[in-house]
N, C-alpha and C positions, 0 to 999 in steps of 0.2 A: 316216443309217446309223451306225453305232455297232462298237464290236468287242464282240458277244453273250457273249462267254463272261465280258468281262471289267467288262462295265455289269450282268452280275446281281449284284456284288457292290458296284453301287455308286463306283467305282474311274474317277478319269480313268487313260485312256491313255499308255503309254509313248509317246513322237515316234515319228514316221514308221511304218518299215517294223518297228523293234521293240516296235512294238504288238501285233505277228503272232507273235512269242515269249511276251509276255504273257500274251497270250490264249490261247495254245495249254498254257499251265501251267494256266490256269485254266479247261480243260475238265474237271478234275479234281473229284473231289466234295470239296465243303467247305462246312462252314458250313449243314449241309440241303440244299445243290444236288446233284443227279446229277452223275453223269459224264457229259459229252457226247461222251465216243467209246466208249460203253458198247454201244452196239448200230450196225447201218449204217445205219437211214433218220436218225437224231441225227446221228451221225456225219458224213453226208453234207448234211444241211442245215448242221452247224455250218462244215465247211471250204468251203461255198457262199457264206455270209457272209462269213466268214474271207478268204478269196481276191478278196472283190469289195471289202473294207473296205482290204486291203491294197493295191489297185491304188487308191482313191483317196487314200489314205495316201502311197503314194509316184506316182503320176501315170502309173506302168506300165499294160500292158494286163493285162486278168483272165487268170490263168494257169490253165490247164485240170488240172484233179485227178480223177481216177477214183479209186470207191475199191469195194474189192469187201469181202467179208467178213473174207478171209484178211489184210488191209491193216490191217483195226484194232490185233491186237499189235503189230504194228509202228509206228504212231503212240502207241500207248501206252508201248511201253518206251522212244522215244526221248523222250516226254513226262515217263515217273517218271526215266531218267536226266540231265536236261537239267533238272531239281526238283533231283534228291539234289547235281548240281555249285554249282548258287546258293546252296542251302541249307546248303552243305558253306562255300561264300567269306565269306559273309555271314553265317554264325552261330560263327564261330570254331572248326568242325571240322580236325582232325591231314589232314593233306595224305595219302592213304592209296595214293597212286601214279598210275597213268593215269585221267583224269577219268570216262571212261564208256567201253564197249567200242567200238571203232573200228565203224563205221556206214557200209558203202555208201552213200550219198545219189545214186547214181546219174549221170548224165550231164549237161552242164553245159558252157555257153559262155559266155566273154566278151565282150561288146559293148560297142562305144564309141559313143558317145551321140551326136547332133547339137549337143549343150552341151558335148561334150568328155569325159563325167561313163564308167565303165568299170561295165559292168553283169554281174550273171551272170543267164541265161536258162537255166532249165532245160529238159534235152530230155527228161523222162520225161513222164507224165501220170498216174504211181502217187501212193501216197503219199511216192516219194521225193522229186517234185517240189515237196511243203510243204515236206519237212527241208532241201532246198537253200536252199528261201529263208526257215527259221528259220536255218540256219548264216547263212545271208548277213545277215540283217537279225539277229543278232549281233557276226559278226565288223567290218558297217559301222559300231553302236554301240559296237564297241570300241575302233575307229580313231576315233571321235568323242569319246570318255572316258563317254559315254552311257550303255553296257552295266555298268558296275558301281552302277547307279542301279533297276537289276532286283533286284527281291529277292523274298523270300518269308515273310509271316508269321511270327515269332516263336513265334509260339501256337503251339504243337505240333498242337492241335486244330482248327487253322484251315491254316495256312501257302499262305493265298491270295497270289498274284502280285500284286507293287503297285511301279509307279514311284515312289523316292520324289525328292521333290521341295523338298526341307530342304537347307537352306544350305549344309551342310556335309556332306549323304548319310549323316547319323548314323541314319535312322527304322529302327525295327525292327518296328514293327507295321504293319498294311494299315489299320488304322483303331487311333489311341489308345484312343476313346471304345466300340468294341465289346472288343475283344481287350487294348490296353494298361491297364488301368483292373482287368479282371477279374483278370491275372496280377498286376499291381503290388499288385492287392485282398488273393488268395489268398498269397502271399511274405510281406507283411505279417501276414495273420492266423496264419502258420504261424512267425515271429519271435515274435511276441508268444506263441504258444503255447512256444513252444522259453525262453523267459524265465520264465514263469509257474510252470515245473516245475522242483522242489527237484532 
């Protein structure tokens, strides 16, 4: 099993549990793909997968997600707000105040593990029970230095979710050879134009 939204673009996985943030960017259309929370039977097959890729990603049990109709804008704006924050870190956007609108995520326990390990378990079965465990499985790759390794396309015309995986976390494309290649192509031919003219 695979994380679907994030292997139709071709893409390894971010570790663990924030492969489930990822992937959930990249339910997004881009690149020719639909949106997979564009309608509820998509929808509902993609956070089925989602949810079951994420329990063996982190060794949890499947955490149960209902999702009805009225549930989709709400995975979607917390989806385009949780894009515009990345996309805001990592493309050198003006800091323009509070990152996204404050967001119920609903209800939420902590557990301590039999390993010692302090887990959060959510108590909804909406869609706020995904957001707790995007927020989770952010804020755990954030205490890990992991979470600034999320990024988002440079391409303007793309801005697919990609782990990057570079020495130094400098990558700004989801692929050089599809998206870095075409803009490094187009900058060039529009210097050379900008030279050419008296």
């Amino acid at each position: 099993m695979s994380w679907s939204a994030t292997s139709r673009y071709g893409l390894a996985p971010a570790p663990g549990a924030l492969g489930l943030a990822q992937d959930l960017l990249n339910t997004a259309p881009a690149a020719h793909e639909p949106d997979l929370l564009a309608d509820l039977a998509t929808a509902r097959t993609w956070v089925s997968e989602a949810t079951a890729q994420w329990s063996a990603a982190t060794g949890r049990p499947v955490p149960e997600v209902v999702l009805d109709a009225g549930d989709l804008q709400l995975l979607r704006a917390f989806r385009d707000d949780l894009r515009e924050v990345i996309t805001r870190e990592h493309h050198g956007a003006p800091d323009t105040g509070p990152a996204a609108p404050v967001l119920h995520a609903g209800a939420a326990a902590l557990q301590l593990g039999a390993d010692g390990s302090v887990r959060l378990h959510p108590q909804e079965t909406g869609p706020q029970a995904l957001v707790m465990l995007v927020l989770a499985a952010l804020f755990e790759g954030q205490q890990a230095g992991a979470r600034r390794r999320l990024k988002t396309c440079r391409n303007p015309r793309c801005q697919v979710a990609f782990y990057d995986r570079s020495r130094n976390a400098s990558g700004v494309w989801h692929s050089v050879r599809v998206c870095g290649n075409a803009i490094n192509l187009r900058a060039h031919r529009e210097r050379r134009r900008s030279q050419d003219q008296p």
